[in-house]
C-alpha positions in Angstrom: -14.6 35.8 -49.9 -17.4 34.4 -47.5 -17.4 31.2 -48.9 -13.4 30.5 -47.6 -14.5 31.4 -43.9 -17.4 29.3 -43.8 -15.2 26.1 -45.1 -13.0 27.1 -42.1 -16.2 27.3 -39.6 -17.4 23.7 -40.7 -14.4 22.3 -41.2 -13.6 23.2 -36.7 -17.6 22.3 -35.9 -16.9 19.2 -37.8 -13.5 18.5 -35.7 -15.3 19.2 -32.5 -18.2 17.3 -33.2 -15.7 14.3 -34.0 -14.1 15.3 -31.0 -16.9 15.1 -29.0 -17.8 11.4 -30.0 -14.3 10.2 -29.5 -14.4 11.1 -25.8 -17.8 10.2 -25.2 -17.3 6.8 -26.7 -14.3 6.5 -24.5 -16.0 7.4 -21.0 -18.6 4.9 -21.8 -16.1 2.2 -22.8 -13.1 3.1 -20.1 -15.2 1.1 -17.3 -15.6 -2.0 -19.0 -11.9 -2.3 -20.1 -11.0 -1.4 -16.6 -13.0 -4.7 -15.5 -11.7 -7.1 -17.9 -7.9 -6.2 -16.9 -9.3 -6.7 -13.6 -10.8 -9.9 -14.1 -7.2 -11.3 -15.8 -5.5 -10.2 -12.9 -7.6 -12.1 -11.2 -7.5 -15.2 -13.2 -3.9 -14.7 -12.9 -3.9 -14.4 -9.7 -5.3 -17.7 -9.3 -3.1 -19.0 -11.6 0.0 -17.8 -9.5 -1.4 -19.3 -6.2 -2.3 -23.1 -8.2 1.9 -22.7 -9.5 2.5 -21.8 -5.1 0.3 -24.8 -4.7 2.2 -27.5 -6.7 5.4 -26.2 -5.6 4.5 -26.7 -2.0 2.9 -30.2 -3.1 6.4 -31.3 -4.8 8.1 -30.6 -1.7 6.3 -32.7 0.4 7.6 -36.1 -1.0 11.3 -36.2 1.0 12.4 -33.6 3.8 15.5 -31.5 2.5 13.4 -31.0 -0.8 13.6 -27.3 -2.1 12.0 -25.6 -4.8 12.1 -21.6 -6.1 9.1 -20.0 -7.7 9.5 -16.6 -9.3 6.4 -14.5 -7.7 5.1 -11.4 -9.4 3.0 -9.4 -7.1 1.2 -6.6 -9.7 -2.1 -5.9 -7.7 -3.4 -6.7 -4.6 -1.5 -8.2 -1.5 0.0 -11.7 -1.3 -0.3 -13.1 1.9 1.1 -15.8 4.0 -0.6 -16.4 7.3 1.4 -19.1 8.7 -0.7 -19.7 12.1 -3.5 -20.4 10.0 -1.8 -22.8 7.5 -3.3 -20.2 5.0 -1.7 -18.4 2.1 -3.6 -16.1 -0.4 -4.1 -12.9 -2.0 -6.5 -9.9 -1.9 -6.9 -8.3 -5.0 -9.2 -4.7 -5.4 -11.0 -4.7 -8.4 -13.8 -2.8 -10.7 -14.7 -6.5 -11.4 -17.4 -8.1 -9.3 -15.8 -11.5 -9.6 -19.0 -13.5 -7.5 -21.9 -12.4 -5.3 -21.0 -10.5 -1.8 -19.5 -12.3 0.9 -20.5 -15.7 -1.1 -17.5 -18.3 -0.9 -16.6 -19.8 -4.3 -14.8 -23.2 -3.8 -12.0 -23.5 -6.5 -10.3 -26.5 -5.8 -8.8 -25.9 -2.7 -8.8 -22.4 -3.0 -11.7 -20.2 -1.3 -12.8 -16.9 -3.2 -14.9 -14.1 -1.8 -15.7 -10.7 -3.3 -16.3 -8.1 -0.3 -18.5 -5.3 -1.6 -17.1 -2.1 -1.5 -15.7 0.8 -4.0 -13.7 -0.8 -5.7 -14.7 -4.2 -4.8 -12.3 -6.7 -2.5 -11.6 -10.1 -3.6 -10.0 -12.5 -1.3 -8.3 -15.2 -2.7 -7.8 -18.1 -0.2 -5.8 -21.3 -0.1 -6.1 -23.4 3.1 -3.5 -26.1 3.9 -3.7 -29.6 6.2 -0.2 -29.0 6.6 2.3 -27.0 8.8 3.2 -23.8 6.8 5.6 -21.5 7.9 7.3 -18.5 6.8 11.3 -18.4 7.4 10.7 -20.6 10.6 8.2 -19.1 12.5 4.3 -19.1 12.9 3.9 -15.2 11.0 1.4 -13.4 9.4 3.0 -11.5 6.1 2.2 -10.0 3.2 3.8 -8.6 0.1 2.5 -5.4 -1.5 3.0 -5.2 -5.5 6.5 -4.8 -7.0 8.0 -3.7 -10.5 10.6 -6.8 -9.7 9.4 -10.6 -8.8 9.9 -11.7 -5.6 11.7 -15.8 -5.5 9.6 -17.8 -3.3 11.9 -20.5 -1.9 9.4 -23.4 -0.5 11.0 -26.1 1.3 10.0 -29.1 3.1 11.7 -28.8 6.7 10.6 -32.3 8.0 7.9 -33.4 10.4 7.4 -31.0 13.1 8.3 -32.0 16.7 5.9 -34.3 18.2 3.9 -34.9 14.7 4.3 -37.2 11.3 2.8 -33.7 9.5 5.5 -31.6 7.2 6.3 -28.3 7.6 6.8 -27.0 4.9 8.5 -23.0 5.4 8.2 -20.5 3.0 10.5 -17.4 3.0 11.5 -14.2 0.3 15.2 -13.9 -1.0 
């Protein structure tokens, strides 16, 4: 009779034991997948503001030209700051993408992890051209969405007084 209860007693120590690993092993492991799906966002991040860039780029060859990129905002804020010529994207993240306050050069893009809990990566894309958003000089920023947002980029023509484009971007 004693022998059935202490199967029963191992057999629960056992399960906790097992238990016990399992969610050790997992609050050891959760922060380092946490940073790796930050650092794809941020790769994709990048990725998203090279397709903005070659949109815009297309654009510039004849005045009238239009182009739609679909835009999916999952982290961070998208930005346009159009009295800077700047667009870009800030992005807070477990990953520690470069040193603090360091600017990484990427092309033409500018990337700079702000220290903090979680950290703050700005993601930067500075323009020699006249970039608007629907017309005027604005500053505007788009929080994440479930749905993508369609970027319409067009090339308006030169602005007054100057052979640069101006190139508007605006949200349907």
């Amino acid at each position: 009779m004693t022998k059935r209860g202490q199967v029963w007693v191992e057999t629960v120590i056992y399960t906790l034991m097992g238990l016990a690993i399992i969610g050790i092993l997992l609050s050891v492991s959760r922060p380092k997948i946490e940073e790796m799906k930050d650092k794809l966002v941020i790769e994709q991040t990048i990725e998203s503001l090279n397709a903005i860039s070659n949109k815009i780029y297309e654009v510039q060859i004849a005045p009238g030209n239009k182009r739609v990129l679909s835009l999916k905002v999952t982290k961070g804020t998208f930005y346009i700051n159009s009295s800077a010529n700047k667009i870009g994207w800030v992005v807070e993240s477990n990953y520690k993408y470069s040193e603090f306050d360091s600017v990484v050069p990427l092309g033409n893009m500018e990337i700079v992890t702000r220290d903090g809990n979680p950290y703050m990566v700005h993601i930067t894309m500075n323009y020699g051209i006249n970039i608007t958003y629907n017309d005027k000089e604005d500053y505007v920023k788009f929080e994440g969405s479930p749905s993508p947002y369609d970027l319409i980029v067009e090339n308006m023509g030169p602005s007054s007084g100057s052979n640069v484009a101006r190139i508007d971007l605006s949200i349907s």
